[in-house]
Backbone as a chain_set.jsonl record, in Angstrom:
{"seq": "XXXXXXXXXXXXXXXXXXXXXXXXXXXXXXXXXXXXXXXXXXXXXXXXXXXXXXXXXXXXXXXXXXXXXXXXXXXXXXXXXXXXXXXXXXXXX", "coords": {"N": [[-14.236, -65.191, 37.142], [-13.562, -66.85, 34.121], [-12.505, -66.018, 30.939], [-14.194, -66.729, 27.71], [-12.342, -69.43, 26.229], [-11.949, -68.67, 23.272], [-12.436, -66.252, 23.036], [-9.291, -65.099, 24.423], [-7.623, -66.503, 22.486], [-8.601, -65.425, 19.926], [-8.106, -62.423, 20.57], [-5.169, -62.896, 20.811], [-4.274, -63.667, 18.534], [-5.149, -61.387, 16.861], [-3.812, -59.621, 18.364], [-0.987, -60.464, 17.373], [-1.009, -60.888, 14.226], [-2.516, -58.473, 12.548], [-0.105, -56.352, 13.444], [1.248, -57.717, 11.827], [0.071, -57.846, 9.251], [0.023, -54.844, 9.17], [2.399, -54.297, 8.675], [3.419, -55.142, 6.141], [1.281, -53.866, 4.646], [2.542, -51.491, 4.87], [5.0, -52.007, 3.824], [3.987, -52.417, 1.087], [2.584, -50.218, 0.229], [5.563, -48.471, 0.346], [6.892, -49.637, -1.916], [4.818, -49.402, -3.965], [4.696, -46.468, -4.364], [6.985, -45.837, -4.753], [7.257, -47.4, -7.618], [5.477, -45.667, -8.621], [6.213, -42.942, -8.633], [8.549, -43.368, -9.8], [7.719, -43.561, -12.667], [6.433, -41.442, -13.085], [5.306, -38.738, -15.675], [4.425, -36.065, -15.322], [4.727, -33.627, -13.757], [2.804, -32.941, -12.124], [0.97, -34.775, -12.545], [2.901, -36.63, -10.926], [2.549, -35.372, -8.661], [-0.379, -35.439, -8.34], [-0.943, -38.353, -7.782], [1.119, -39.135, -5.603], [-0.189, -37.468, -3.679], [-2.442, -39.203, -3.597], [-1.579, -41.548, -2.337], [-1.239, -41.017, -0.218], [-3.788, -39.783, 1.225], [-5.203, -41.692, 1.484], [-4.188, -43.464, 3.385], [-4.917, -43.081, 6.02], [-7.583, -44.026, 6.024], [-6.987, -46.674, 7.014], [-4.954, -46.567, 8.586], [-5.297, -46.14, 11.299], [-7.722, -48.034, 12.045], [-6.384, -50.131, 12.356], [-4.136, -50.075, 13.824], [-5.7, -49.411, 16.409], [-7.111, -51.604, 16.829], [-5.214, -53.804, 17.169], [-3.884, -53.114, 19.202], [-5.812, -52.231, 21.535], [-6.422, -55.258, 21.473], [-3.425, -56.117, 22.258], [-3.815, -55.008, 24.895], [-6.074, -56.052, 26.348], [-5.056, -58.674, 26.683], [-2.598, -58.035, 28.136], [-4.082, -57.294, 30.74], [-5.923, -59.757, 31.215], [-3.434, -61.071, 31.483], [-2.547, -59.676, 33.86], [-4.142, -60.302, 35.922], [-4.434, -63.663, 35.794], [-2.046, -64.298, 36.759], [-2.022, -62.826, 39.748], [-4.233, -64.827, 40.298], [-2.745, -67.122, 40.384], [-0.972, -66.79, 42.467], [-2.589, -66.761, 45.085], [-3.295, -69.098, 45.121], [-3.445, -72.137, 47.022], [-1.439, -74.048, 46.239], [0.312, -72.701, 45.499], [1.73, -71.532, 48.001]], "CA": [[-14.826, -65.852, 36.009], [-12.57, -66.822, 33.074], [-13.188, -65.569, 29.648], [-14.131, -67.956, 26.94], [-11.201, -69.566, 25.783], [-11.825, -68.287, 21.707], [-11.973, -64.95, 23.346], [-8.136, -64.957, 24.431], [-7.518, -66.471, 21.186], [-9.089, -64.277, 18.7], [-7.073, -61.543, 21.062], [-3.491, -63.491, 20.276], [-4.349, -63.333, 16.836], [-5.441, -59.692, 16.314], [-2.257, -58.676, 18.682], [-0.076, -60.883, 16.368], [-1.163, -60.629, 12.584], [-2.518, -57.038, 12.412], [0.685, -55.24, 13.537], [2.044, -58.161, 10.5], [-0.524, -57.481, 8.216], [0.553, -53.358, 8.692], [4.07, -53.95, 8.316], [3.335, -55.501, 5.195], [0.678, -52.922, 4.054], [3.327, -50.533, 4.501], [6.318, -51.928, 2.586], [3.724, -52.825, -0.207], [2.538, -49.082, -0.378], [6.728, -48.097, 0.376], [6.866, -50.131, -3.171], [3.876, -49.054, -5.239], [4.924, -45.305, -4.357], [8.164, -45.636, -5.491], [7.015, -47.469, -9.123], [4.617, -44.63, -9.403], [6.895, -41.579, -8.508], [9.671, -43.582, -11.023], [7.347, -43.462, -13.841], [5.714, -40.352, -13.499], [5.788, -38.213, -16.868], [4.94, -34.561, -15.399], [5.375, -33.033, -12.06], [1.14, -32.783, -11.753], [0.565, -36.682, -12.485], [3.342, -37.166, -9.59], [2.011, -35.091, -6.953], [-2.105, -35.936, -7.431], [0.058, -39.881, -7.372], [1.761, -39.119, -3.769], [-1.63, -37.372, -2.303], [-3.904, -40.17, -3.574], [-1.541, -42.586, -1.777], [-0.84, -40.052, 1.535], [-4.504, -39.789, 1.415], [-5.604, -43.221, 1.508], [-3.538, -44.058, 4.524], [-5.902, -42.401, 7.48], [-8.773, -44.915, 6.176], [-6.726, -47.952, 7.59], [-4.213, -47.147, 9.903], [-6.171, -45.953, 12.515], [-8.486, -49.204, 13.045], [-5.267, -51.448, 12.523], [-3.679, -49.759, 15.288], [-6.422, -49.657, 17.219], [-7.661, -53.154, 16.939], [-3.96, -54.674, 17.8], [-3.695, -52.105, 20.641], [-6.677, -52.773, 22.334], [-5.744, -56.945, 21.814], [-2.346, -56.378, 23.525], [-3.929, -54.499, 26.443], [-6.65, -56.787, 26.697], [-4.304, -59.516, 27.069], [-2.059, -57.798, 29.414], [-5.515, -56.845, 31.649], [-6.191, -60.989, 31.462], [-2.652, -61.981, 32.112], [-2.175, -59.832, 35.378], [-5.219, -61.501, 37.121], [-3.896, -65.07, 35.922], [-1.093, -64.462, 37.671], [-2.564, -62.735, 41.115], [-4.788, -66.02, 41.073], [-2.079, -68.209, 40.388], [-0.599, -66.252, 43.528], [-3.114, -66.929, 45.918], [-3.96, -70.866, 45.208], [-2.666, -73.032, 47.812], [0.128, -74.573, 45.796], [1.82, -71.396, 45.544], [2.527, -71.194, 49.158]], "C": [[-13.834, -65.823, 34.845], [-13.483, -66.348, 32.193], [-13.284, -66.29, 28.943], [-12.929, -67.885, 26.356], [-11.176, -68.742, 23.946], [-11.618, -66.936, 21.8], [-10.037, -64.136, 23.036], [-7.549, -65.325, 22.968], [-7.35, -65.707, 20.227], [-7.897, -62.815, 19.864], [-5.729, -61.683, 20.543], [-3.322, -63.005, 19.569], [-4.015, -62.136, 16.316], [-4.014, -59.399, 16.957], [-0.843, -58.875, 17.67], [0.005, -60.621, 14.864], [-1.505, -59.078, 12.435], [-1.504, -56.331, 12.329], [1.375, -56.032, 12.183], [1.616, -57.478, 9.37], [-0.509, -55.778, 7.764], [1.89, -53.293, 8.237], [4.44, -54.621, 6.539], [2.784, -54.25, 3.937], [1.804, -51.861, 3.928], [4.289, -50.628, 3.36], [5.09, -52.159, 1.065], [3.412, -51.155, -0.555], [4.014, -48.444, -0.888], [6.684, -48.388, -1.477], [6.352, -49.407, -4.054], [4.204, -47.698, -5.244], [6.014, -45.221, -5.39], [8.172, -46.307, -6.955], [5.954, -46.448, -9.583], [5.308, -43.365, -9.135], [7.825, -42.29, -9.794], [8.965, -43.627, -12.716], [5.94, -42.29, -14.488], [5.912, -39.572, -14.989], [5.908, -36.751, -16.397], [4.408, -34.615, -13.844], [3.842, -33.071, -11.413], [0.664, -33.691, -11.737], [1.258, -36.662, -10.812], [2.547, -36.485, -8.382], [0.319, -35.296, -7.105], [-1.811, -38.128, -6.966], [-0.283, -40.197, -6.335], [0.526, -38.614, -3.288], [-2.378, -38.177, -2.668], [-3.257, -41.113, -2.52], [-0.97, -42.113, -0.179], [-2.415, -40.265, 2.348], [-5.681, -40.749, 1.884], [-4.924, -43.927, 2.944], [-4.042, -44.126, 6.178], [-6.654, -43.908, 7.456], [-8.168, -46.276, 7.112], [-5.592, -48.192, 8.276], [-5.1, -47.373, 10.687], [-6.717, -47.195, 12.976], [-7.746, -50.374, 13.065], [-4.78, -51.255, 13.793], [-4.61, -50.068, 16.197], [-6.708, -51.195, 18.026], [-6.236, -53.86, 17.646], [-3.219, -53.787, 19.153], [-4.704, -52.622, 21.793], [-6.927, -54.311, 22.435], [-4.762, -57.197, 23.121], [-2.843, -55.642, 24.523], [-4.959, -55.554, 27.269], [-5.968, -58.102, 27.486], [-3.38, -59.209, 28.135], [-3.216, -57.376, 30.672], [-5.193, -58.571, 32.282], [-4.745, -61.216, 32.465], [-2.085, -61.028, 33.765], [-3.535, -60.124, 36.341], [-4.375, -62.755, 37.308], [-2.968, -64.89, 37.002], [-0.944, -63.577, 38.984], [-3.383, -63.781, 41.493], [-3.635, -67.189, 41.04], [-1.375, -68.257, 42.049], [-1.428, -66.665, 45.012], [-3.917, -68.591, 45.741], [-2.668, -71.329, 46.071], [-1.347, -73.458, 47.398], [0.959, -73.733, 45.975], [2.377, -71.503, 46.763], [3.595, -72.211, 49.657]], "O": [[-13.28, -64.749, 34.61], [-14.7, -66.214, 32.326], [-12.367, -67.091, 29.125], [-12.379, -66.848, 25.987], [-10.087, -68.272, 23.614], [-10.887, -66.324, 21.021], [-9.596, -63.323, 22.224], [-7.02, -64.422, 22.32], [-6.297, -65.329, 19.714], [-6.79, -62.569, 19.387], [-5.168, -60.779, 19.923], [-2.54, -62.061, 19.449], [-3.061, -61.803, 15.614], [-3.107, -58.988, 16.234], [-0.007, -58.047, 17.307], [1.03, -60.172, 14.351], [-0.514, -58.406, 12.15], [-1.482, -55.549, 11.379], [2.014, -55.315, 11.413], [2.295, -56.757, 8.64], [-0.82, -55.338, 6.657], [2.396, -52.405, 7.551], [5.514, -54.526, 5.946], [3.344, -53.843, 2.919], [1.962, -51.363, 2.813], [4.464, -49.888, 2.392], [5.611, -51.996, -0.039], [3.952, -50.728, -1.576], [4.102, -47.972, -2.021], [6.469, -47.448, -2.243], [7.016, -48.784, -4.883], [4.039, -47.334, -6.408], [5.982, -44.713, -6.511], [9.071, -45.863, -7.669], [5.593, -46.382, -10.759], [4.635, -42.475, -9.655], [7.772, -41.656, -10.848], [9.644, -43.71, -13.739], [5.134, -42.215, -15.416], [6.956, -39.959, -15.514], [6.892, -36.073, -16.693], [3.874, -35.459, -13.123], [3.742, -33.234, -10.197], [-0.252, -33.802, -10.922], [0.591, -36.672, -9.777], [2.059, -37.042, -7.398], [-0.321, -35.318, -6.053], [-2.369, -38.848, -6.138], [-1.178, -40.918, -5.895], [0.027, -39.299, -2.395], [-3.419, -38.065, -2.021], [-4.057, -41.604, -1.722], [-0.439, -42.791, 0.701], [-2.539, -40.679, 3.501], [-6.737, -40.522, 2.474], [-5.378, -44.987, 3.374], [-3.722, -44.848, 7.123], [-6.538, -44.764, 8.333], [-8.951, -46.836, 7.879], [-5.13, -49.286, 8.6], [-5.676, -48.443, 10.882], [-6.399, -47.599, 14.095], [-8.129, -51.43, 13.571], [-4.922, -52.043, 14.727], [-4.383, -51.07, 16.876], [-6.585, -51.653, 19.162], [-6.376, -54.444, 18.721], [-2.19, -53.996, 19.796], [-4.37, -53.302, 22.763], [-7.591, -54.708, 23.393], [-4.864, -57.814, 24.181], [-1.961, -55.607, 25.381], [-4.811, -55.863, 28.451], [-6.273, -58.465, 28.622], [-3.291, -60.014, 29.061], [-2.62, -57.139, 31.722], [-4.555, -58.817, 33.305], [-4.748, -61.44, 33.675], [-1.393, -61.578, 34.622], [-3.517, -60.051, 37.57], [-3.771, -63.058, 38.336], [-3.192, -65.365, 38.115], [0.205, -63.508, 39.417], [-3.52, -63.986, 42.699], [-3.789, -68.162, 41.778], [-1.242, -69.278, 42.724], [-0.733, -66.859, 46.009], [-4.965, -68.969, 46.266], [-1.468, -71.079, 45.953], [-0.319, -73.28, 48.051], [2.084, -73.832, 46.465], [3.606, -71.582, 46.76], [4.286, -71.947, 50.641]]}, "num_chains": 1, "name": "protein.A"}
């Protein structure tokens, strides 16, 4: 039984943009860290700074990874059927 086509789709997607949309999230935190460590005034501003933005990081790796992990496996699941049925249709032989 195939899967609905919007299925594979929406899979593409999530495997493709997510790992973008982290590599982005990252350099933009990389950034905002480094204009808030460069304009710290005392040593107790900077470090509650760096753990608000260390701390903040759990909430939304985790289900980024996840989500574009479990896409690309999904998709590798789909594509080795496709190609054991492509294997066993007449043409092939």
């Amino acid at each position: 039984m195939a899967p609905p086509p919007h299925l594979v789709s929406l899979a593409q997607w999530i495997g493709i943009m997510v790992p973008a949309i982290y590599a982005g999230m990252t350099v933009q935190d990389s950034l905002a860290v480094r204009t808030f460590l460069a304009h710290a005034t005392q040593p107790k501003i900077l470090a509650k700074q760096w753990l608000h933005m260390y701390q903040r990081r759990p909430y939304w790796v985790v289900p980024t990874v996840a989500a574009s992990t479990t896409s690309n496996i999904y998709l590798a699941w789909r594509s080795s059927f496709a190609q054991a049925s492509e294997m066993r249709t007449p043409s092939a032989l």
